[in-house]
Backbone and ligand atoms as CSV (ligand in chain L), in Angstrom:
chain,resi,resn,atom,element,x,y,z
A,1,UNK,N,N,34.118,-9.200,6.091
A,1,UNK,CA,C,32.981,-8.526,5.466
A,1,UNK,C,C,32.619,-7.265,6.241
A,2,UNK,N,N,32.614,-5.818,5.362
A,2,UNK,CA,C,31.704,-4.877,5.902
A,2,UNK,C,C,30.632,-4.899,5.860
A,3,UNK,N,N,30.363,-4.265,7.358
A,3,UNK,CA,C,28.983,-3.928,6.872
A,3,UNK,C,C,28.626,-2.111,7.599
A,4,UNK,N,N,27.651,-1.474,6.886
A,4,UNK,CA,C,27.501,0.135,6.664
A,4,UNK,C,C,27.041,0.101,8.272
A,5,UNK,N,N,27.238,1.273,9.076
A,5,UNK,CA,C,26.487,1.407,10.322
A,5,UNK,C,C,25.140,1.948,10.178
A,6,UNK,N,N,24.209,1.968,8.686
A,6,UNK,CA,C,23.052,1.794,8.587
A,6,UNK,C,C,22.501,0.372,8.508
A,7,UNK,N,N,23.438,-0.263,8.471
A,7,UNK,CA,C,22.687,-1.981,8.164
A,7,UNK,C,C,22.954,-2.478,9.610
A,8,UNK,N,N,24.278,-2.210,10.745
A,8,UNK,CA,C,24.320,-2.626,11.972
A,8,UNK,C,C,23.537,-2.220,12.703
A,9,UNK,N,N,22.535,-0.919,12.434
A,9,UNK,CA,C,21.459,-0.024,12.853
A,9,UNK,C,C,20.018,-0.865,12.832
A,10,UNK,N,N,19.964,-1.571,11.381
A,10,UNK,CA,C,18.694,-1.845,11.342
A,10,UNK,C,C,18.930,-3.443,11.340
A,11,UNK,N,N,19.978,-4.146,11.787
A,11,UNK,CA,C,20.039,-5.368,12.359
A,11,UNK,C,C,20.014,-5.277,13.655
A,12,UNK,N,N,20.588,-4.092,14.293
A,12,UNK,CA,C,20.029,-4.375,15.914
A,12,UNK,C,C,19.419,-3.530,16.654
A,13,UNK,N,N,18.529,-2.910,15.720
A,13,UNK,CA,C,16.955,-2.580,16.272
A,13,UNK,C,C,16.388,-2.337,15.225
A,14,UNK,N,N,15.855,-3.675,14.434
A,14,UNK,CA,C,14.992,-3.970,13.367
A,14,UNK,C,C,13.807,-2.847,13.759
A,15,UNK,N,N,13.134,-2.286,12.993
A,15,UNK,CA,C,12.029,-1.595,12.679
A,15,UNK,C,C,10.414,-2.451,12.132
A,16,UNK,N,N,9.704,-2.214,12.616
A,16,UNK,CA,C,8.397,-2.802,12.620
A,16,UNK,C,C,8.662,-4.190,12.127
A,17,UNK,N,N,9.035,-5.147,13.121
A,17,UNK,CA,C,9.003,-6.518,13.207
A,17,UNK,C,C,8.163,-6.795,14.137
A,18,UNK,N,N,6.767,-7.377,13.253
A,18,UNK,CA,C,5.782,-7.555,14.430
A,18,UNK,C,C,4.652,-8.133,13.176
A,19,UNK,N,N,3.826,-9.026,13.724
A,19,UNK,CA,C,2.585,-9.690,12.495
A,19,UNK,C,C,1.324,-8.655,12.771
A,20,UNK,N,N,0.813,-8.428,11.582
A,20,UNK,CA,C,-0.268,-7.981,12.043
A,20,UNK,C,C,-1.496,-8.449,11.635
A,21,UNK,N,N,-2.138,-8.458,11.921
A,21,UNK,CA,C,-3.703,-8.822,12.167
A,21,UNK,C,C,-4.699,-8.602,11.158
A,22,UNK,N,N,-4.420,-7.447,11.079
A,22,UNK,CA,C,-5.364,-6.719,10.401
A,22,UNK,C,C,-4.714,-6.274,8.749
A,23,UNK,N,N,-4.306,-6.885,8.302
A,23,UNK,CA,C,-3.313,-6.643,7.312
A,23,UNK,C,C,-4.149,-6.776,6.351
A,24,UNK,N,N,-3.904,-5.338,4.895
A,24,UNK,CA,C,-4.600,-5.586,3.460
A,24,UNK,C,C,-4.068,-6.337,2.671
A,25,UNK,N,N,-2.201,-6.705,3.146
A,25,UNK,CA,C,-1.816,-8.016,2.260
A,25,UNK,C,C,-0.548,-8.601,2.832
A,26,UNK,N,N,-0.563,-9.971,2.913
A,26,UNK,CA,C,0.401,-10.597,3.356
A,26,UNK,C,C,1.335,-10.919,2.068
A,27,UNK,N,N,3.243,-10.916,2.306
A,27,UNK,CA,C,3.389,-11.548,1.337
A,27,UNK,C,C,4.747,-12.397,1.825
A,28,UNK,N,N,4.737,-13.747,1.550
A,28,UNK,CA,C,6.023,-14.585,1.873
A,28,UNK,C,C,6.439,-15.154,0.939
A,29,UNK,N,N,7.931,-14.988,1.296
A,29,UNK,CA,C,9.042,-15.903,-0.048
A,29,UNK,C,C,9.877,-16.719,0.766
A,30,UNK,N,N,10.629,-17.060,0.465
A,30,UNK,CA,C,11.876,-17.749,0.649
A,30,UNK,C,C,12.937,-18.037,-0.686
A,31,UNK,N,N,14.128,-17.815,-0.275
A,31,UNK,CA,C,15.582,-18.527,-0.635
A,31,UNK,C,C,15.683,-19.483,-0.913
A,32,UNK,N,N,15.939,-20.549,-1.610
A,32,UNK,CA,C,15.471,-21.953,-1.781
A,32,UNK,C,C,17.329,-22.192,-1.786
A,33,UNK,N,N,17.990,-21.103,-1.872
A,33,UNK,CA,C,19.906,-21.518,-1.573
A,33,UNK,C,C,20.214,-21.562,0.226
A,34,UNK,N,N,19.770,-20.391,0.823
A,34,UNK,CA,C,20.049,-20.487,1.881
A,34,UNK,C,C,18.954,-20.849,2.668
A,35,UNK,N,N,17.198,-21.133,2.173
A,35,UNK,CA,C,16.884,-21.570,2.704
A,35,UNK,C,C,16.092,-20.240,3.852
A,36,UNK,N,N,16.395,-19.160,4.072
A,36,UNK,CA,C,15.464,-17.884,4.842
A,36,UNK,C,C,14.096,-17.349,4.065
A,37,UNK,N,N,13.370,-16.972,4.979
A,37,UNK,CA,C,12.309,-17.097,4.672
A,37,UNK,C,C,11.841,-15.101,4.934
A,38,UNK,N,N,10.816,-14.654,4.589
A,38,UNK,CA,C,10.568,-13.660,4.984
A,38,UNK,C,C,9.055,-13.419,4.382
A,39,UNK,N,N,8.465,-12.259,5.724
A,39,UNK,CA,C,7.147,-12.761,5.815
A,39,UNK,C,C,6.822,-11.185,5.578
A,40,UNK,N,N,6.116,-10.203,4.984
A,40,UNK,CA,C,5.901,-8.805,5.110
A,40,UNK,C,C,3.931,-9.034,5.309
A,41,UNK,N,N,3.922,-7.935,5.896
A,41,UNK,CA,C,2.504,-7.233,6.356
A,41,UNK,C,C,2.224,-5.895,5.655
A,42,UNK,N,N,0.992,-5.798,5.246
A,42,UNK,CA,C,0.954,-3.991,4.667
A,42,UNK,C,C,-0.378,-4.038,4.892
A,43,UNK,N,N,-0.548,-2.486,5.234
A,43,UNK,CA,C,-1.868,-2.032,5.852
A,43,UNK,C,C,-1.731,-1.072,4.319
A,44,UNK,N,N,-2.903,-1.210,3.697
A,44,UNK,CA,C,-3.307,-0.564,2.532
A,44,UNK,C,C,-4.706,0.490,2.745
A,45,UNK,N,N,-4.289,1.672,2.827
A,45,UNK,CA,C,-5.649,2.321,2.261
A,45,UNK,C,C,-5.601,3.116,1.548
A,46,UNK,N,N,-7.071,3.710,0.788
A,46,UNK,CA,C,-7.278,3.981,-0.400
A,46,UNK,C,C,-5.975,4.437,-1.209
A,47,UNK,N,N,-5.356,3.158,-1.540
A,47,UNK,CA,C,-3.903,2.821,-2.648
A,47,UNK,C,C,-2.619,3.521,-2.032
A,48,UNK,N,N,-3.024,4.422,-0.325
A,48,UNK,CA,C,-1.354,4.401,0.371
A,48,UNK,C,C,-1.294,3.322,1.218
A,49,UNK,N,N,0.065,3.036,1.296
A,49,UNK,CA,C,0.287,1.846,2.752
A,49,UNK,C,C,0.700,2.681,3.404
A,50,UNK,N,N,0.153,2.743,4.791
A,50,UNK,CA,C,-0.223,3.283,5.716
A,50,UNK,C,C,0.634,2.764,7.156
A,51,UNK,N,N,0.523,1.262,6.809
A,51,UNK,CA,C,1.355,0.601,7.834
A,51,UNK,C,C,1.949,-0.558,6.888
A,52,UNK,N,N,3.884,-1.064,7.616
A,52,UNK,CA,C,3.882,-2.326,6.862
A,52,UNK,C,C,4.778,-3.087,8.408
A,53,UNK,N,N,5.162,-4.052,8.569
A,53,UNK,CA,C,5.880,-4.663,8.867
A,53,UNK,C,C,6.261,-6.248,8.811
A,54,UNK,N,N,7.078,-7.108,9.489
A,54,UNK,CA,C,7.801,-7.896,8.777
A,54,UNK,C,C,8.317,-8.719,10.036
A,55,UNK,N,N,8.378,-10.018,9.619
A,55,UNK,CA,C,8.836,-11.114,10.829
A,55,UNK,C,C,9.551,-12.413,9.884
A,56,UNK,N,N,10.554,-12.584,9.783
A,56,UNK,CA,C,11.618,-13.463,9.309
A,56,UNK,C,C,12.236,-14.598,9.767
A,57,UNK,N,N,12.476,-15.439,9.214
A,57,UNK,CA,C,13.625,-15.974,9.586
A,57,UNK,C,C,14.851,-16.222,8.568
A,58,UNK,N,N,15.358,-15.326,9.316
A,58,UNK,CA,C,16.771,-15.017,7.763
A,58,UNK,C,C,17.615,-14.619,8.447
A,59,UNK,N,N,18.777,-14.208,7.596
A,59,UNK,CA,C,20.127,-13.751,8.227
A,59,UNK,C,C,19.726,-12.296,8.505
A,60,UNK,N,N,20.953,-11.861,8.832
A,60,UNK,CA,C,20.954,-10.059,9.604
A,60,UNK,C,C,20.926,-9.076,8.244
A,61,UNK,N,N,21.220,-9.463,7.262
A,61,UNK,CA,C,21.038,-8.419,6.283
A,61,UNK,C,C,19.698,-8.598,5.638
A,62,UNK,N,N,19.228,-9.682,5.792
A,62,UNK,CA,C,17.631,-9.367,4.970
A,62,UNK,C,C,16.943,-8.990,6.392
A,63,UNK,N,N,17.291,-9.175,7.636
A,63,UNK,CA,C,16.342,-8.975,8.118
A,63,UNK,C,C,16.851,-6.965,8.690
A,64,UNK,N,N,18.000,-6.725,7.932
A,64,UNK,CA,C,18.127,-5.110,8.337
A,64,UNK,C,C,17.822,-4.836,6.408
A,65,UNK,N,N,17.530,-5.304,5.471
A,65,UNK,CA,C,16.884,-4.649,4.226
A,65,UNK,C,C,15.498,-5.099,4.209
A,66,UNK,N,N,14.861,-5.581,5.172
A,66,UNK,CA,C,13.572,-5.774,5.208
A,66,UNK,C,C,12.874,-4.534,6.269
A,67,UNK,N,N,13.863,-4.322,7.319
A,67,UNK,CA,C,13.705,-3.031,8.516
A,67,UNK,C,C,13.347,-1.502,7.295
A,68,UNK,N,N,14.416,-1.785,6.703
A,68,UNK,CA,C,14.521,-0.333,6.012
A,68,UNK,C,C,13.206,-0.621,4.975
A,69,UNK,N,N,13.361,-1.839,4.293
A,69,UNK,CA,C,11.835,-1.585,3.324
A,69,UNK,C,C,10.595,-1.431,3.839
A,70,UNK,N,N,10.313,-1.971,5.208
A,70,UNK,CA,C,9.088,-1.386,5.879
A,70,UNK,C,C,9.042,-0.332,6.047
A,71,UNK,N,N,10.721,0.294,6.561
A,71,UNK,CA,C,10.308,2.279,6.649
A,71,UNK,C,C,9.646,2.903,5.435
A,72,UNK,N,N,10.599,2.364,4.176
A,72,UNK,CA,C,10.397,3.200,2.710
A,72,UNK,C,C,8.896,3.100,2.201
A,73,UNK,N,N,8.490,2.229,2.419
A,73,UNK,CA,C,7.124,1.896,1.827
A,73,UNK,C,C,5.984,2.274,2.592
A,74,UNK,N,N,6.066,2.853,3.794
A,74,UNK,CA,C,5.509,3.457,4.790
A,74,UNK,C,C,5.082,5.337,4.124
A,75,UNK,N,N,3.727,5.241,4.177
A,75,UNK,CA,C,3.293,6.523,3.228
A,75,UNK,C,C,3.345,6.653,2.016
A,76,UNK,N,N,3.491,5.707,1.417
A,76,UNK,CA,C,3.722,5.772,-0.326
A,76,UNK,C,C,2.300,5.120,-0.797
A,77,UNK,N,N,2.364,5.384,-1.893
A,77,UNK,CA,C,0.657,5.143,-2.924
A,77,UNK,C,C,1.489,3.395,-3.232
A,78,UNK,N,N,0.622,3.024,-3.716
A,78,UNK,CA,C,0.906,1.228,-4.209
A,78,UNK,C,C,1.689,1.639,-5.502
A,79,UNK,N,N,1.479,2.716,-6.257
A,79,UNK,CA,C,2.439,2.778,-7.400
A,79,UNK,C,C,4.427,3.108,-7.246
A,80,UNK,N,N,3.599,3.931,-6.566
A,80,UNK,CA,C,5.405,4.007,-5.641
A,80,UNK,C,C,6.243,2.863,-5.328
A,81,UNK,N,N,5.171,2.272,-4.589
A,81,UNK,CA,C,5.933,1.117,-3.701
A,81,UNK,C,C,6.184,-0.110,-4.447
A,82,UNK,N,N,5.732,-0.565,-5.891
A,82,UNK,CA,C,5.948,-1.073,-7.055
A,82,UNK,C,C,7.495,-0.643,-7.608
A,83,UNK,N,N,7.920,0.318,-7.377
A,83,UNK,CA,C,8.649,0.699,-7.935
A,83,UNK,C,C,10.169,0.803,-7.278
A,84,UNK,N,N,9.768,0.534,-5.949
A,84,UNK,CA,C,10.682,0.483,-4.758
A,84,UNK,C,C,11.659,-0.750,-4.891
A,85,UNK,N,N,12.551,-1.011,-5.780
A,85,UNK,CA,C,13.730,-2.156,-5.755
A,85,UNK,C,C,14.805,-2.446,-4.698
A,86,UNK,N,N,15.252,-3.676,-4.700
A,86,UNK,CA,C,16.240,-3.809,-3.614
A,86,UNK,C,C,17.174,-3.084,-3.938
A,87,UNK,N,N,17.919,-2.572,-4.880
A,87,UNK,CA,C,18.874,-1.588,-5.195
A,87,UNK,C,C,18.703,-0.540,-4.934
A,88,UNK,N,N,17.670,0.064,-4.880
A,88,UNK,CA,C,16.853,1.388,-4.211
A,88,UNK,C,C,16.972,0.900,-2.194
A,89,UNK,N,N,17.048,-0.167,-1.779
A,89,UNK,CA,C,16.943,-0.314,-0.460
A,89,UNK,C,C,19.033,-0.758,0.087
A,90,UNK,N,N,19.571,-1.530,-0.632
A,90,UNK,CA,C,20.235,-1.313,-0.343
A,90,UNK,C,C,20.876,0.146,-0.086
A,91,UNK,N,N,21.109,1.216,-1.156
A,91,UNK,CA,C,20.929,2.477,-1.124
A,91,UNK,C,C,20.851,3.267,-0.280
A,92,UNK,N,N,19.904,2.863,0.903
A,92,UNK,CA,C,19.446,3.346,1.710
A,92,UNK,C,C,20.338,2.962,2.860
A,93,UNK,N,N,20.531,1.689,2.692
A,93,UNK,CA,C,21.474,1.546,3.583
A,93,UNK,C,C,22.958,1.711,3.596
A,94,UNK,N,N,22.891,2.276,2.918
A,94,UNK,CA,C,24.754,2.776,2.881
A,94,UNK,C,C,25.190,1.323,2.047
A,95,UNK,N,N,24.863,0.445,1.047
A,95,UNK,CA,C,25.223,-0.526,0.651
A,95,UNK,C,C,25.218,-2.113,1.459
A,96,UNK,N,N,25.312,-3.033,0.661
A,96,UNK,CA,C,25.614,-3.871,0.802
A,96,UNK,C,C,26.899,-5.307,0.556
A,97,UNK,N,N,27.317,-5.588,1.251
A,97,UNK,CA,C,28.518,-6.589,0.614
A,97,UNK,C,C,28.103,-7.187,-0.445
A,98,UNK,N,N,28.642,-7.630,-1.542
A,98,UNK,CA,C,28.323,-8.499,-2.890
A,98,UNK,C,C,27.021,-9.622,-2.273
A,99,UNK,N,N,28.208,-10.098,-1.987
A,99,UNK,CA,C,27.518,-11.498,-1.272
A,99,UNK,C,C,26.261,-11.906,-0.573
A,100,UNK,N,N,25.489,-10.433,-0.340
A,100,UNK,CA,C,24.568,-10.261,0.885
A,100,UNK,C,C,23.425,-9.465,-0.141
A,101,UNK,N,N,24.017,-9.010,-1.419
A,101,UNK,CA,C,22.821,-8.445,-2.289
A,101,UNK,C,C,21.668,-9.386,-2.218
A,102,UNK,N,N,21.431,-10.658,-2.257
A,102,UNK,CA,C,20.185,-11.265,-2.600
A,102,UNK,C,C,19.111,-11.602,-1.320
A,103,UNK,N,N,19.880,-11.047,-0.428
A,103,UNK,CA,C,19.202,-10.830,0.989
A,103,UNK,C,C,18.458,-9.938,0.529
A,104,UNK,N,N,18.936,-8.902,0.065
A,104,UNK,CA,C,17.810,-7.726,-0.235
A,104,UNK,C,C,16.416,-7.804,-1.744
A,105,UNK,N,N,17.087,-8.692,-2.184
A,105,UNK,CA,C,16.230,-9.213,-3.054
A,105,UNK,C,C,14.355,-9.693,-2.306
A,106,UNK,N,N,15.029,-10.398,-1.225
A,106,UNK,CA,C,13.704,-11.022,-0.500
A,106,UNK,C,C,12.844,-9.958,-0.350
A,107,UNK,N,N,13.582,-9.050,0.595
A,107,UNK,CA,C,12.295,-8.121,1.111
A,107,UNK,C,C,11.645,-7.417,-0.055
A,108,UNK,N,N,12.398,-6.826,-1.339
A,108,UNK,CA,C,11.333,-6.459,-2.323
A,108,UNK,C,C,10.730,-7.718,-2.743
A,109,UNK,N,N,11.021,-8.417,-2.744
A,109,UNK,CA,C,9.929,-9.809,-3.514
A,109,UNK,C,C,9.004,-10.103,-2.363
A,110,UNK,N,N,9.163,-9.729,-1.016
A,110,UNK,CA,C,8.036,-10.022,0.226
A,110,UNK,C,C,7.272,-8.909,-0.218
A,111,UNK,N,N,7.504,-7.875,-0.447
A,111,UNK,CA,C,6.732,-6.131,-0.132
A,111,UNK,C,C,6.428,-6.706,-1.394
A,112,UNK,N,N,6.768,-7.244,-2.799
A,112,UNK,CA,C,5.702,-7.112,-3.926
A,112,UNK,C,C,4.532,-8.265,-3.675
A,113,UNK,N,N,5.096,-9.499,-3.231
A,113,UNK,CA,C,3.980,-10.501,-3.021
A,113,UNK,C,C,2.942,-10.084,-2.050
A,114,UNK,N,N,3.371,-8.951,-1.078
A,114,UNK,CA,C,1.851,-8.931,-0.309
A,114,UNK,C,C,1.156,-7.684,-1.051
A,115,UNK,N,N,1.864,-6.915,-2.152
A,115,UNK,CA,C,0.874,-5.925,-3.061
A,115,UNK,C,C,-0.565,-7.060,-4.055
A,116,UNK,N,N,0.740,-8.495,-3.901
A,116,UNK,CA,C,0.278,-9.065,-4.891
A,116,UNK,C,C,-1.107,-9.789,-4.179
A,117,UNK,N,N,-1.218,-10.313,-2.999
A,117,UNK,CA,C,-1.935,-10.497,-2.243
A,117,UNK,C,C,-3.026,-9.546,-1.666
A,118,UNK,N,N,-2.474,-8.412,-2.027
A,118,UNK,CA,C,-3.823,-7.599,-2.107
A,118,UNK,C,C,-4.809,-7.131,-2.893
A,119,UNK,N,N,-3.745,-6.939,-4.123
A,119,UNK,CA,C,-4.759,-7.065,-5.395
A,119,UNK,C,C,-5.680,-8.107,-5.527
A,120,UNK,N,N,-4.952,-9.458,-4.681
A,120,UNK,CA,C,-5.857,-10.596,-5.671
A,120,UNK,C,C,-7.460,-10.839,-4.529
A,121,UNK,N,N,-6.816,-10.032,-3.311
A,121,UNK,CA,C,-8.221,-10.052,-2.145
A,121,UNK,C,C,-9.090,-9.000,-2.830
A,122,UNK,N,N,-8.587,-8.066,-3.480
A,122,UNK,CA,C,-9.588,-6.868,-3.818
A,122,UNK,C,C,-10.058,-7.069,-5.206
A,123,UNK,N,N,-9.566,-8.106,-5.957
A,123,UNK,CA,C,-9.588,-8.060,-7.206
A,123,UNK,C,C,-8.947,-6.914,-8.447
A,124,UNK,N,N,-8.020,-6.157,-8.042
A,124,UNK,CA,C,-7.279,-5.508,-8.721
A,124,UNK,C,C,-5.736,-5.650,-9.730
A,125,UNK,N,N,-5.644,-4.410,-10.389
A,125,UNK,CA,C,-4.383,-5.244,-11.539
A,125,UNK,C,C,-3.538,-3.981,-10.663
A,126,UNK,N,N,-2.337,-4.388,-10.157
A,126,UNK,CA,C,-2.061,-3.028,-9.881
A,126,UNK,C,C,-0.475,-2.934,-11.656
A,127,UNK,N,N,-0.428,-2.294,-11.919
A,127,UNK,CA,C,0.935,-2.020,-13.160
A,127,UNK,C,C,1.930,-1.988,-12.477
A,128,UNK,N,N,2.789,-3.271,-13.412
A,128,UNK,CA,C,3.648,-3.064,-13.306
A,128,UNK,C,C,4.250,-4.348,-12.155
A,129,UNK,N,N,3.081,-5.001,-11.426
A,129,UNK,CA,C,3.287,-5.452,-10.747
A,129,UNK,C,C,3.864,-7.322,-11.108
A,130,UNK,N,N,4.383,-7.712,-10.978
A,130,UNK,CA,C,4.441,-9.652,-11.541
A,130,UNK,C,C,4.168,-10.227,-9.961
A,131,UNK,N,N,3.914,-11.194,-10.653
A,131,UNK,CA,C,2.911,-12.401,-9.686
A,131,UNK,C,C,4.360,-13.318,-8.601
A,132,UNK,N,N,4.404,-13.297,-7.759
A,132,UNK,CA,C,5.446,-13.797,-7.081
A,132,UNK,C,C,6.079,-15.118,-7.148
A,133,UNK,N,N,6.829,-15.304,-7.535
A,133,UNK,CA,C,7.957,-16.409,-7.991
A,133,UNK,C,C,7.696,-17.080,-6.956
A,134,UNK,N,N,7.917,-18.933,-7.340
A,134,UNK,CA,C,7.924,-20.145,-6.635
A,134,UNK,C,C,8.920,-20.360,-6.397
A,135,UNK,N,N,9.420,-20.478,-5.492
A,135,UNK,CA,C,11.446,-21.871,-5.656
A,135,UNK,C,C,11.969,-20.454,-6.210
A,136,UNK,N,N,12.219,-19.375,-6.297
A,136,UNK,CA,C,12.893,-18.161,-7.100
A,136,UNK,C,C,14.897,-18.628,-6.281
A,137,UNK,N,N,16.129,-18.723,-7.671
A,137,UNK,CA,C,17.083,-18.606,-7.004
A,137,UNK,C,C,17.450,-17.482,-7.001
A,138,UNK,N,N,18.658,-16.929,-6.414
A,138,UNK,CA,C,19.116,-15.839,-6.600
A,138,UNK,C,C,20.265,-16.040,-6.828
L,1,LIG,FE1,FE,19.608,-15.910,3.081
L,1,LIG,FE2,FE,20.620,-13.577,3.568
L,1,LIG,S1,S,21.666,-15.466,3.528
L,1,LIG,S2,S,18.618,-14.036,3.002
């Protein structure tokens, strides 16, 4: 298996892996095939995220397409970042092996569940957005 020297980049020096505290929305999923889990943080203000990061336990490709989705979503309005797909993140990383696409699945389904977690603290609809899958396979 290849892998891009943007994904060996952001598997071994992951980017904002760290919990935060002060967070406008948490959001966690898991794999219910392999079983990894992934946890995202986003600092929301008035509708940019401002700050995001991310603490896992998963293999090296969700946890280097979760590195890169904390960069991408970093300065963007909540509509943007709605719109931000794992195909848009693989992308970024110079691709992914077949096999390793649904790694990248997580981190957009983490980055939408903590939009989704923020709407539901603030009481907002954000468009466009769906409510985060239970048991989701890939
Ligand atoms: Fe489970 Fe990659 S093998 S997220």
């Amino acid at each position: 298996m290849e892998y891009s020297e943007q994904v060996m980049d952001h598997f071994m020096n992951p980017r904002n892996v760290r919990e935060m505290e002060d967070a406008s929305g948490v959001g966690t999923v898991g794999n219910v095939k392999c079983g990894d889990i992934m946890r995202v943080y986003l600092k929301i203000q008035n509708d940019v995220v401002t700050d995001a990061s991310f603490k896992t336990f998963g293999c090296g490709a969700a946890v280097a397409t979760s590195s890169m989705a904390t960069e991408m979503v970093k300065g963007k309005t909540i509509a943007e970042v709605v719109k931000i797909t794992n195909a848009a993140v693989m992308d970024a990383l110079d691709g992914l092996p077949k096999v390793k696409a649904h790694c990248s699945v997580l981190a957009e389904e983490a980055v939408h569940a903590a939009l989704w977690d923020y709407a539901q603290k603030n009481g907002l609809t954000i468009e466009g957005l769906k409510p985060p899958k239970e048991g989701d396979e890939h």
